[in-house]
MARMI-544330 format. One record per residue (C-alpha): z, y, x; residue in one letter; residue number from 1. Coordinates in Angstrom, 3 decimals, padded with zeros to 6 digits. Each point is the difference from the previous one (the first is absolute). Layout:
<rs>
{{Z,Y,X},'A',NUM}
...
</rs>
This chain:
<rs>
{{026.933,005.621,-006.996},'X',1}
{{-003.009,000.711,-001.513},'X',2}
{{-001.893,-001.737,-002.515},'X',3}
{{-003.344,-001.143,002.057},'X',4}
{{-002.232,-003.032,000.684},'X',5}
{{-000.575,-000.691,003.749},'X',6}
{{-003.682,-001.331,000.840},'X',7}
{{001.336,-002.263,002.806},'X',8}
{{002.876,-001.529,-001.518},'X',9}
{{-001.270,000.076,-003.097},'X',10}
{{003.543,001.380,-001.556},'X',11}
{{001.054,002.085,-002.238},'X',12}
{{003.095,002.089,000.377},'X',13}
{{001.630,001.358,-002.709},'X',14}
{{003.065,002.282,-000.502},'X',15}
{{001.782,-001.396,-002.354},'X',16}
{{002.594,-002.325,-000.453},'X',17}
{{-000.519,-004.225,-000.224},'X',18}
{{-000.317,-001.390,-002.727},'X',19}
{{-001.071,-003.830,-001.265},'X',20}
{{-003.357,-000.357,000.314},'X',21}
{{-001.914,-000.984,-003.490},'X',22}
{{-003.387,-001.022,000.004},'X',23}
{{-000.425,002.115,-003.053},'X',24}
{{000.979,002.836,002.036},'X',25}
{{-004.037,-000.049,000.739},'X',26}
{{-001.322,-001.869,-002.738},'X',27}
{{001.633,002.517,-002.693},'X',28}
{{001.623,002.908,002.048},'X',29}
{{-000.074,002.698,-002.895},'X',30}
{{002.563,-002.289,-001.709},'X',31}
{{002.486,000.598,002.518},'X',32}
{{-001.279,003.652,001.072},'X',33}
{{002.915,001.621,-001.316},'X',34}
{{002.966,-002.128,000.529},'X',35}
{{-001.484,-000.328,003.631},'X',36}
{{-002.018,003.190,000.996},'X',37}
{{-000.720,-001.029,003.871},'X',38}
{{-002.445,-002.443,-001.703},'X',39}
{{-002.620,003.238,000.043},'X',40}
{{-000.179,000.133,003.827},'X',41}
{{000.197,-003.688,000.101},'X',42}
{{-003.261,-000.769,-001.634},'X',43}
{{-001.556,003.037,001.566},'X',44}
{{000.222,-001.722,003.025},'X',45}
{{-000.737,-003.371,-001.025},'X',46}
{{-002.796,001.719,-000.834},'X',47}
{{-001.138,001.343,003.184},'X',48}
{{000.944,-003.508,001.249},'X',49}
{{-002.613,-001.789,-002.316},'X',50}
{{-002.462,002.506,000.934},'X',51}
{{000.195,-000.384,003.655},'X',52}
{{-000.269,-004.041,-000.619},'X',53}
{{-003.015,000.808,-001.515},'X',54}
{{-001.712,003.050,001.441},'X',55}
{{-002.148,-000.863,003.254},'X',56}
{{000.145,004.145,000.761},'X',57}
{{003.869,-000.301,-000.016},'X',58}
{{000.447,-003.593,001.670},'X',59}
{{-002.326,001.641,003.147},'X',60}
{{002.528,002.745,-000.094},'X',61}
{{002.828,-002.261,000.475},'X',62}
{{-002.286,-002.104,002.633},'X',63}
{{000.054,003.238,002.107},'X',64}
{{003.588,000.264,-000.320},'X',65}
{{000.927,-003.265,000.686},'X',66}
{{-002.403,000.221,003.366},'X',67}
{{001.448,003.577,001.250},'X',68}
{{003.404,-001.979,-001.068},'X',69}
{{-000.839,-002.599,002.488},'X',70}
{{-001.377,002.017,003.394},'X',71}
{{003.237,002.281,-000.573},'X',72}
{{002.413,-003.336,000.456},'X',73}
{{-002.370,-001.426,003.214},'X',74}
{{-000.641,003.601,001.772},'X',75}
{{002.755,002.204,-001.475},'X',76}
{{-003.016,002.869,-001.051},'X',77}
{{000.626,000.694,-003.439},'X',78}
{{-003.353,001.521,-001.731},'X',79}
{{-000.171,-000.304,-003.904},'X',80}
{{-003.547,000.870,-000.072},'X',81}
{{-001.722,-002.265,-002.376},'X',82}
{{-003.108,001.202,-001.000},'X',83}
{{000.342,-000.327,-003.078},'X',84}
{{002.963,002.294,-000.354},'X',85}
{{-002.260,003.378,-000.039},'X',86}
{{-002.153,-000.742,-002.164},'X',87}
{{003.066,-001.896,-002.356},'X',88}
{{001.212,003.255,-000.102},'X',89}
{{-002.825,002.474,000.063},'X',90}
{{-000.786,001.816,-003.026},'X',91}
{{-003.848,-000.482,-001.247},'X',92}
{{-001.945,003.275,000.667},'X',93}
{{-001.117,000.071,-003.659},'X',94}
{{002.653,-002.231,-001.934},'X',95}
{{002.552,001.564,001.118},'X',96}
{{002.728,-002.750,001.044},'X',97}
{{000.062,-003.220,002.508},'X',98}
{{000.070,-003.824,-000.428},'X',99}
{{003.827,000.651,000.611},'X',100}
{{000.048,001.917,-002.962},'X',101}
{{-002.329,-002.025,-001.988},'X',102}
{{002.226,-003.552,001.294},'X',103}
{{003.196,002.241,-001.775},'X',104}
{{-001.884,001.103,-002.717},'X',105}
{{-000.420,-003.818,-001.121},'X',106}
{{002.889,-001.028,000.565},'X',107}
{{001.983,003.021,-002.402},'X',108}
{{-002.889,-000.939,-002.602},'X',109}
{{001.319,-003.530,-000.418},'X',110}
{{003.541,000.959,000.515},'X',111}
{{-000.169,002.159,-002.949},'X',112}
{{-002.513,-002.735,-001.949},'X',113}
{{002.516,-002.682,000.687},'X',114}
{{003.424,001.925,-000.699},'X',115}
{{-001.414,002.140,-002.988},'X',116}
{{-000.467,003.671,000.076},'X',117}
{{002.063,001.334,-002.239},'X',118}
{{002.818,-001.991,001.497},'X',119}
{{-000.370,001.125,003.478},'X',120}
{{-000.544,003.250,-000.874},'X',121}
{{002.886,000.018,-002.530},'X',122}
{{002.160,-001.433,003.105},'X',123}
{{-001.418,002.382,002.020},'X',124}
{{000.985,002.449,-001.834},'X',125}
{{003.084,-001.440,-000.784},'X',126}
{{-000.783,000.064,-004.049},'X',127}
{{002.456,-001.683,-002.086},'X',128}
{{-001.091,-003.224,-001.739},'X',129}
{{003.083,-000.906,-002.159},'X',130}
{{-002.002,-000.271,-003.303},'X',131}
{{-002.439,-002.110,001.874},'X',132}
{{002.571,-002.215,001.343},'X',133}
{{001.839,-000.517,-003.438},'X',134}
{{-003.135,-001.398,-001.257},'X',135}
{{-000.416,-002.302,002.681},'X',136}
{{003.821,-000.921,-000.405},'X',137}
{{-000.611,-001.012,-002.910},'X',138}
{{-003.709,-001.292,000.193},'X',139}
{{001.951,-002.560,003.417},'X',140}
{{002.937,-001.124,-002.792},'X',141}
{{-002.450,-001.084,-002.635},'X',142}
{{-001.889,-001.956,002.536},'X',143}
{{003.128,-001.537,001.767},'X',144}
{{000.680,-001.667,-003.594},'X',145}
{{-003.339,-001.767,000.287},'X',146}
{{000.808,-001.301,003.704},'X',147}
{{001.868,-003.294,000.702},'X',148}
{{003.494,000.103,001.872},'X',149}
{{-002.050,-001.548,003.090},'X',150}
{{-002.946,002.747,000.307},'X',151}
{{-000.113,001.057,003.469},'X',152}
{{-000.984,003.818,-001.742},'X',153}
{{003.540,000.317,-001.804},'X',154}
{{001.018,001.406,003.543},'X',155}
{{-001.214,003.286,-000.350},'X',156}
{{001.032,003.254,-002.277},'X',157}
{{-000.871,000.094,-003.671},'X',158}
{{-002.231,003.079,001.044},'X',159}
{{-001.659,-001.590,002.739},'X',160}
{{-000.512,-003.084,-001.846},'X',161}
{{-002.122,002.346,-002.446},'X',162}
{{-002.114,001.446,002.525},'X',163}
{{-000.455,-003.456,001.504},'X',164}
{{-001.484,-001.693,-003.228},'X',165}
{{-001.121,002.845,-002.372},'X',166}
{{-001.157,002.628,003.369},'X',167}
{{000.063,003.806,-000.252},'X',168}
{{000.636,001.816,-003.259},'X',169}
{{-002.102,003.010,001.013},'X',170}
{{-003.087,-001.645,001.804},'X',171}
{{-002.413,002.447,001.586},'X',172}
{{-003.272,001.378,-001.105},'X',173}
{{-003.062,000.558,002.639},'X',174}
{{-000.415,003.177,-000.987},'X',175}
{{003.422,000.695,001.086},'X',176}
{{000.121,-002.084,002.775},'X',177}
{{-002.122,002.918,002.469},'X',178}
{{002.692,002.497,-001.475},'X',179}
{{003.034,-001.668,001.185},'X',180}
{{-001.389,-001.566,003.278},'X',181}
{{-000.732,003.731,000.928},'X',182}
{{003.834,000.807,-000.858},'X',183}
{{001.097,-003.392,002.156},'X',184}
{{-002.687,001.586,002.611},'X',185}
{{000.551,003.721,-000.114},'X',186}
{{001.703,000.015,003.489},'X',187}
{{-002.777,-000.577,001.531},'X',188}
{{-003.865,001.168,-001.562},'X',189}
{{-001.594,-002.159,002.295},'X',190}
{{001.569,-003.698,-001.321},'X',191}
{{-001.226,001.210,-003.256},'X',192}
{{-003.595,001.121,001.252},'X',193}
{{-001.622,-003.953,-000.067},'X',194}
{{001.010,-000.271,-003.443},'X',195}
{{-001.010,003.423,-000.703},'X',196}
{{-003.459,-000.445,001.230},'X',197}
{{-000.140,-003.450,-002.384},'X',198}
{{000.796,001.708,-002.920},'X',199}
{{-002.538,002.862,000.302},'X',200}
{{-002.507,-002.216,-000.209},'X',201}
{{001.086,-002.804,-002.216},'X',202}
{{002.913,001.969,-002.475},'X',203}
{{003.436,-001.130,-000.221},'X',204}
{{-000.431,-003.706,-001.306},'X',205}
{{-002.448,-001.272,002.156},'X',206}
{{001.477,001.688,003.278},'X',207}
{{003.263,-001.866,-000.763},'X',208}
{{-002.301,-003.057,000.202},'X',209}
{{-002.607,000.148,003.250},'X',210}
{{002.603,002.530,002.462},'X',211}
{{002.053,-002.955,000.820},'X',212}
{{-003.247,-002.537,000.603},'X',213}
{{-001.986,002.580,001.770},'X',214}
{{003.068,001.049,002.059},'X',215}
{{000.706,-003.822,000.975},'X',216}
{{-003.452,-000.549,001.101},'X',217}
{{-000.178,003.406,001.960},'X',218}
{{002.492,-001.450,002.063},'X',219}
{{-001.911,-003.059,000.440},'X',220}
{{-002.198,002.744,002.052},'X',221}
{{-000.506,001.555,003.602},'X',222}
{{-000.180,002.778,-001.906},'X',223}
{{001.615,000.141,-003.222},'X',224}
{{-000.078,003.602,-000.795},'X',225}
{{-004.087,000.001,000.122},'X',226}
{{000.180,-002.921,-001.701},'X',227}
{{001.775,001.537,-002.949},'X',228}
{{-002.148,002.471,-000.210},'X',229}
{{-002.854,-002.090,-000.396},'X',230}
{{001.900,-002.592,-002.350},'X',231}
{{000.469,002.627,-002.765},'X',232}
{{-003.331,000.930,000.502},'X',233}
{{-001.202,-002.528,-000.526},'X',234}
{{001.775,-001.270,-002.637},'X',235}
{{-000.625,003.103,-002.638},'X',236}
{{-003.456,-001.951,-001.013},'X',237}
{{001.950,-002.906,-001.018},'X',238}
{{002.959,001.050,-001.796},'X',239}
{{000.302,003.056,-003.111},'X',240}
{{003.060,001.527,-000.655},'X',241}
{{001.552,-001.556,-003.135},'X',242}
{{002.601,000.581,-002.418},'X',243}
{{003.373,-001.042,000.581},'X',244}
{{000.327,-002.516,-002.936},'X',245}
{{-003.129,-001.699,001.142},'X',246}
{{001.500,-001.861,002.625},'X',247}
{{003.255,-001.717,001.538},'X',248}
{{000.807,000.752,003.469},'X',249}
{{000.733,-003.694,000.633},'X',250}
{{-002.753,-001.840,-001.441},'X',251}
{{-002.791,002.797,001.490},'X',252}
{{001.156,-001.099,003.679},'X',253}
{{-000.049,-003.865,-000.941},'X',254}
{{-003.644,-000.037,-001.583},'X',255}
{{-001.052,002.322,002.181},'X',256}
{{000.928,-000.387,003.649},'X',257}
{{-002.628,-002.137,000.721},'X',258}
{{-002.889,002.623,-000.690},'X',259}
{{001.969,002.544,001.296},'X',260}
{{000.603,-002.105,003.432},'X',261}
{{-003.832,-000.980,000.070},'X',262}
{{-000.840,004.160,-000.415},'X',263}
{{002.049,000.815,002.682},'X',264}
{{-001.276,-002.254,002.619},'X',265}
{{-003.849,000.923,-001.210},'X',266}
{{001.130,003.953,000.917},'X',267}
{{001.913,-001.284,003.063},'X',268}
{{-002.768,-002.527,001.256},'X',269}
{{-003.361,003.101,-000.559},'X',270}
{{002.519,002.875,001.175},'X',271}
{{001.483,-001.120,002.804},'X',272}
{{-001.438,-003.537,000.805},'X',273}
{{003.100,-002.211,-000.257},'X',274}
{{002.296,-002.213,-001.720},'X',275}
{{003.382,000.414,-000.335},'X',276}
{{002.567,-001.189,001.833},'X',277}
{{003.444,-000.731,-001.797},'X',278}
{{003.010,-000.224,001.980},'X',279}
{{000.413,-003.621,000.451},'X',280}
{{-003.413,-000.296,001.791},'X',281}
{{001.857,002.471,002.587},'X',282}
{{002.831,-002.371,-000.069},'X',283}
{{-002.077,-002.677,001.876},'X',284}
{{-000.579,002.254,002.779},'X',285}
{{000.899,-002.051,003.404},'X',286}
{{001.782,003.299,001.005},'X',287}
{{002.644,-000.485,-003.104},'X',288}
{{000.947,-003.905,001.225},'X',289}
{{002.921,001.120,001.824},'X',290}
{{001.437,002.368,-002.893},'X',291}
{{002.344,-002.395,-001.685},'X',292}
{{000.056,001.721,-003.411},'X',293}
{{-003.627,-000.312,-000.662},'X',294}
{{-000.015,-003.519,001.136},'X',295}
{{001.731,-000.822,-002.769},'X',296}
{{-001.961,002.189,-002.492},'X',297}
{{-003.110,-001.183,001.328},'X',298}
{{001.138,-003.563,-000.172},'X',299}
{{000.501,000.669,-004.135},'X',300}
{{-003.564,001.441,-000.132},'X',301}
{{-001.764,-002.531,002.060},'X',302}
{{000.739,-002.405,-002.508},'X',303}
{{000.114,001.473,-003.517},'X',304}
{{-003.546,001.788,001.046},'X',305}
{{-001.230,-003.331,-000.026},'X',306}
{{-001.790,-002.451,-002.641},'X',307}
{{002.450,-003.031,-000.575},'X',308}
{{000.546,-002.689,-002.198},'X',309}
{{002.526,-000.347,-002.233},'X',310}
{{001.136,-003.258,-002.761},'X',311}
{{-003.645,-000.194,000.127},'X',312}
{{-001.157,003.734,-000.614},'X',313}
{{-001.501,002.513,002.169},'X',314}
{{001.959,003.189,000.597},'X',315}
{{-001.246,003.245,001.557},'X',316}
{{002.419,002.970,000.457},'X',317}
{{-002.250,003.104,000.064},'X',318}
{{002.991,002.820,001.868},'X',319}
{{-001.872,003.407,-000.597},'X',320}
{{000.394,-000.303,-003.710},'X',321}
{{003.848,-000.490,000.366},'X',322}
{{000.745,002.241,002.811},'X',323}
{{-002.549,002.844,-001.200},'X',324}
{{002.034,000.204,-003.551},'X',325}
{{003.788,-000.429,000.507},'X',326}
{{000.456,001.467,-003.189},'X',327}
{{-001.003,-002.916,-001.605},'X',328}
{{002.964,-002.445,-001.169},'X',329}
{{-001.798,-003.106,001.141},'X',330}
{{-001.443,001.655,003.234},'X',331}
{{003.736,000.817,001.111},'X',332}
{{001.936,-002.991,-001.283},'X',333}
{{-002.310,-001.861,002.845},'X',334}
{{000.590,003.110,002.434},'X',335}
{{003.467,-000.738,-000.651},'X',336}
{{000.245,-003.399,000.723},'X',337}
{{-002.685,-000.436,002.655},'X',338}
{{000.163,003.528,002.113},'X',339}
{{003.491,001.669,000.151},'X',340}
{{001.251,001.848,003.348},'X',341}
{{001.540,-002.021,002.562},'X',342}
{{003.463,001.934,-000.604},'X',343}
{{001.013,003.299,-001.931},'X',344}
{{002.835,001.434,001.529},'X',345}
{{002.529,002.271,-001.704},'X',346}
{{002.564,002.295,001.167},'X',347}
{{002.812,-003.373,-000.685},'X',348}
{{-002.380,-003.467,000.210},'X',349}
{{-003.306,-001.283,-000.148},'X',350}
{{-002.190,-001.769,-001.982},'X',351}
{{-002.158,-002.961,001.560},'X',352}
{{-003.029,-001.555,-001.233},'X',353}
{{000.406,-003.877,-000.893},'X',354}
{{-002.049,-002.521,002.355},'X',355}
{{-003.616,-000.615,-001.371},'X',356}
{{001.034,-003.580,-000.270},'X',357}
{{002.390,000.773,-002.861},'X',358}
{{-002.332,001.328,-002.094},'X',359}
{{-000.346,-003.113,-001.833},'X',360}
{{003.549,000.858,-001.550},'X',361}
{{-001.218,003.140,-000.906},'X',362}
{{-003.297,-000.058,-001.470},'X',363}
{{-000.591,-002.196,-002.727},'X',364}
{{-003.822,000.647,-000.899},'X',365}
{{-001.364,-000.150,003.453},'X',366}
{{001.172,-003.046,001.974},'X',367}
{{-000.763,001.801,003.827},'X',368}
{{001.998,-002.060,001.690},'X',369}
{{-002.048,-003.177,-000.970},'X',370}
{{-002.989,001.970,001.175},'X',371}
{{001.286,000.807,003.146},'X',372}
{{000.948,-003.297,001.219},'X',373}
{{-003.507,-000.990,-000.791},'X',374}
{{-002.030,002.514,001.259},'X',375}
{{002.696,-000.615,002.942},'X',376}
{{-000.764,-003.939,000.188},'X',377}
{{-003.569,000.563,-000.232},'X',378}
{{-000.235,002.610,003.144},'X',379}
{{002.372,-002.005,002.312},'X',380}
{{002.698,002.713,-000.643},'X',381}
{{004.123,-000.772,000.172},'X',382}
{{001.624,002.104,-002.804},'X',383}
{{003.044,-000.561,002.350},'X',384}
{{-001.198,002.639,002.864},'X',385}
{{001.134,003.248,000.453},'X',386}
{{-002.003,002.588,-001.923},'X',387}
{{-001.719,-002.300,-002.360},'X',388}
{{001.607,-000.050,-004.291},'X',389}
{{002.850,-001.519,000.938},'X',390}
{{001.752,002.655,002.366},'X',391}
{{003.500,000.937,-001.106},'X',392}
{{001.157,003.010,-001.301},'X',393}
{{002.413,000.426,002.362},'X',394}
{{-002.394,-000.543,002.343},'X',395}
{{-002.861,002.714,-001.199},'X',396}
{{002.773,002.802,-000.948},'X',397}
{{001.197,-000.738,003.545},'X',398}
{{-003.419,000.422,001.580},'X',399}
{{-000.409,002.994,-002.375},'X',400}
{{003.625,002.125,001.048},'X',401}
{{-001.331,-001.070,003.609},'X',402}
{{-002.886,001.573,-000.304},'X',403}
{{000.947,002.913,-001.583},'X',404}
{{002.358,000.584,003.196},'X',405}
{{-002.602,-000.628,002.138},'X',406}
{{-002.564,003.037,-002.223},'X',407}
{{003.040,002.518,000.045},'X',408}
{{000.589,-000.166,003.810},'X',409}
{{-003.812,000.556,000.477},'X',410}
{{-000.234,003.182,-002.383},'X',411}
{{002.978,001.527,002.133},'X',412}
{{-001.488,-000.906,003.068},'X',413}
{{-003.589,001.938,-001.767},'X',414}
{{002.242,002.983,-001.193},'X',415}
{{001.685,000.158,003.721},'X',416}
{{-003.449,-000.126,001.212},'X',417}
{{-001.626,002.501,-002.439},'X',418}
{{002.567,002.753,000.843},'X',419}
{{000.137,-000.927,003.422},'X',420}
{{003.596,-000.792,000.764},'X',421}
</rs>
């Protein structure tokens, strides 16, 4: 098997044996990086799974797909021409690489953000830790003195405990970060272009910042390639290089998204005349109704996009600052409990994604399942019918393995075709 995410199905394979799932797992993945290495090619795909959710370029991709899908079941002609696809994979004239390449490019920037660089390169590499892990040995025993006998956290290893609760004891730098993405990247010159291009014109620091905002809005695009182009641009006026012990990765994209959002739709709006479209606008399309898996993704997003009340208190969940910057903590502890993949498969088992409806168990400082029923009770909706927060897990990892089926019988049927036999 190999490790992939499938638009359709919205799975993710990957080759490796099952193990438990952990929430943490996603939440804090470089603390189990070592003892589990498959988690690299897990949250690479969960990242190209949050993207799609959230791209309107890639959703229309898989709204192609999912129409070529369905005139190869009714007439038996199997044609995977989605328009799309050639310029998804077309390099740009005078960049030098395609939105495929820019959609990868993202993704390896967070995976490496998220898992640490020197880690994953160390792994890589295969680069013994043991002094490392001594320290976090004993870093996890001092701290398991401090825990009571009941602590749900007195599961884990002394070392990951550590990691957990005290985080990396090498931390990266910005001005290495450009360095090692180009050594995660070096396979292939054209995932490290985008970033490239950002760092010429901002420096090391600031690149690490506005690449992964001006990437997610490029694929908010028709064209996100020329849109790129124009978004760096454009933003050279507005931000100076600066030093790298002027500013903090984290806090820079917190205080700063907003301005940074509002610039890029003033250069999208006078260059190109439009807005852009995220992917859950493309998830309302009437041609998507029948595609069980986005049914249920779209149910989620019809109802947290929403203003509601609350004990009294208006909430507002603004998505493009969560999905744009997975890297944050707080932006992928909600990813993680709100958006995970209908079912992961390994070479041995599965993982499954719990019902919506039981996210009251699982989130503590956002009651969504209180929401839902009133936003459902308000509209006239049943949270009882199929596709709406309450469908199963069984039920959606079914649909999901389904589908999957139904996607690899059609890409034979396209390869049969292709080389006419």
């Amino acid at each position: 098997m190999d490790n992939r995410f499938d638009r359709q199905s919205f799975s993710i394979g990957i080759d490796a044996g099952h193990v438990p799932f952990d929430i943490l797992f996603i939440q804090a993945p470089a603390a189990f990086l070592e003892d589990f290495p498959f988690l690299q090619y897990y949250i690479h795909e969960l990242l190209h799974f949050w993207q799609t959710l959230s791209s309107g370029y890639l959703m229309n991709l898989a709204l192609g797909e999912w129409i070529n899908l369905n005139k190869f079941e009714k007439t038996g002609i199997a044609v995977n021409d989605v328009g799309l696809m050639e310029q998804f994979t077309r390099p740009d004239p005078k960049l030098g690489f395609s939105v495929a390449d820019l959609s990868e490019s993202l993704c390896r920037f967070w995976e490496l953000h998220i898992l640490n660089p020197e880690q994953l390169i160390n792994l890589k590499n295969r680069i013994p830790s043991d002094h490392d892990r001594e320290e976090y040995i004993a870093k996890g025993n001092e701290i398991l003195k401090t825990l009571t006998l009941d602590n749900p956290i007195r599961k884990y290893s002394p070392a990951i405990l550590a990691k957990l609760t005290c985080g990396s004891l090498t931390p990266y730098k910005s001005r290495d970060f450009d360095e090692l993405l180009f050594e995660h990247l070096k396979e292939n010159d054209q995932y490290f272009l985008p970033f490239a291009i950002v760092r010429a014109a901002f420096g090391s620091t600031l690149a690490t910042v506005l690449f992964p905002i001006i990437g997610y809005f490029a694929l908010q695009t028709k064209h996100p390639i020329s849109f790129f182009r124009e978004a760096v641009n454009g933003l050279i006026p507005k931000y100076k290089p600066v030093s790298e012990h002027k500013i903090n990765v984290n806090d820079f994209w917190r205080t700063n998204f907003k301005e940074i959002h509002e610039e890029c739709c003033r250069i999208n709006l006078s260059h190109f005349g439009s807005v852009f479209t995220p992917g859950w606008d493309v998830l309302r399309s009437r041609d998507l109704e029948t595609q069980p898996i986005c049914n249920f993704y779209r149910t989620i997003l019809h109802f947290i996009r929403q203003d509601y009340y609350l004990q009294g208190k208006l909430f507002h969940m603004d998505l493009d600052p969560i999905f744009s910057i997975p890297g944050d903590p707080d932006n992928r502890t909600v990813l993680s409990f709100m958006f995970r993949p209908p079912i992961t498969i390994f070479n041995n088992g599965f993982w499954t994604v719990e019902s919506a409806g039981d996210i009251k168990k699982l989130i503590p400082f956002f009651d969504i399942y209180e929401m839902v029923r009133f936003k459902s009770e308000e509209q006239g909706i049943s949270a009882d019918e199929d596709n709406t927060m309450s469908s199963s897990n069984e039920k959606l990892a079914q649909s999901s393995k389904l589908m999957l089926q139904r996607v690899s019988t059609f890409r034979e049927a396209c390869t049969l075709r292709k080389f006419n036999l």
